[in-house]
N, C-alpha and C positions, 0 to 999 in steps of 0.2 A: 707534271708527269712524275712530280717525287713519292715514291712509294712506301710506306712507313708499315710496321708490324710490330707489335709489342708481345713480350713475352715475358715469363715468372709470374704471375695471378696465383693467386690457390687458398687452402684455407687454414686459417692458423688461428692460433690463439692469442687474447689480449696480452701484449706483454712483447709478443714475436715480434721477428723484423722476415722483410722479403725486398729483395729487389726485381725493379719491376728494368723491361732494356727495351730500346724501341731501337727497330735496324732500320736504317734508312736503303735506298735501291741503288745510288748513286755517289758520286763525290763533292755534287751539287749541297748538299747536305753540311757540307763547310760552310756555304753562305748564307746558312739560314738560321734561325732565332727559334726555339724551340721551347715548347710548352706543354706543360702536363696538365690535365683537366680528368674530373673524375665525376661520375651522375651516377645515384644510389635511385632506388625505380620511387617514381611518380615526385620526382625532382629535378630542379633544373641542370645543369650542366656546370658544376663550378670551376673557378681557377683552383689550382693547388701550388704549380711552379713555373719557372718560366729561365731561362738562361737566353746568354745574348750568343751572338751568332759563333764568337771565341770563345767564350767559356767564363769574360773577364768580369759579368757583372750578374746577378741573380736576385730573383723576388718570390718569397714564398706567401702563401697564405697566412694568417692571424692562426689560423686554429692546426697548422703542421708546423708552422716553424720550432726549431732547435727537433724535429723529429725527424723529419726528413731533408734530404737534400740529393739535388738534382745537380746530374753533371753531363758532360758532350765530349766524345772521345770522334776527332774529326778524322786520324788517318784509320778508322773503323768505321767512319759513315751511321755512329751508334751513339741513341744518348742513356742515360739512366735515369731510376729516380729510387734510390735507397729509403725505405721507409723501416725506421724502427720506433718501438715501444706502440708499438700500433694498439687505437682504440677501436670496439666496435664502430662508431659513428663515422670511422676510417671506410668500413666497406662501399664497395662500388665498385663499377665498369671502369680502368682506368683508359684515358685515351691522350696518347703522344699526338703532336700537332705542331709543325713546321712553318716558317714564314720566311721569305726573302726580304733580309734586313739591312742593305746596304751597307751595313757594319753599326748601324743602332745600337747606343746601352740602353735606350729604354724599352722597358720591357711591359709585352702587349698581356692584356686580363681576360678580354673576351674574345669567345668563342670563332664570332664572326669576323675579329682582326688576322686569324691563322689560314691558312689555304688550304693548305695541306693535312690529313689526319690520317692515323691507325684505325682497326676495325677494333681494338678495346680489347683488356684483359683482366676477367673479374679478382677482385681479391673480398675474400671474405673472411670475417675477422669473428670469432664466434669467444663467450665471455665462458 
């Protein structure tokens, strides 16, 4: 029943930063393991971030790491994911996605380990 909506998408130039913020509907949203995933069109759906259900441990991708970073602000029910020096190869539909994580650090890659997702917010990154 957790509701997630992401917002900041738009279009910017290579070099720019945007942050992207996904709200969650509830306070439930404290006990869950949150993940960002991003799919550019006639691609698959990849990972990009992922944070544990406190905020204490995080895993990014190979190809955003030292560029981005994702955070969880629990008494706002809202997580982020700050993206700077953004590359074209960056653009895509971003999508926030939630799990109930018993207090897990390990953090989940794929799509089908999250319950919960946002309907996506494009960023488009033009050279």
């Amino acid at each position: 029943q957790l509701q997630l909506v992401e917002s900041g998408g738009g279009l910017v130039q290579a070099g720019d930063s945007l942050r992207l913020s996904c709200a969650a509907s509830d306070p439930n949203f404290r006990n869950c393991a949150m993940g960002w995933f991003r799919q550019a069109p006639g691609k698959e759906r990849e990972f990009v971030a992922g944070i544990s259900w406190g905020g204490g441990s995080t895993l990014y991708a190979d190809s955003v790491k030292g560029r981005f970073t994702i955070a969880k602000d629990n008494a706002q029910n809202t997580g982020y994911l700050q993206m700077n020096s953004l590359k074209p190869e960056d653009a895509a539909v971003y999508y926030c996605a939630a799990r109930l994580s018993f207090r897990e650090l390990r953090i989940r890659t794929l799509p089908n380990e999250y319950e919960y997702w946002g309907q996506g917010t494009r960023v488009t990154v033009s050279t």
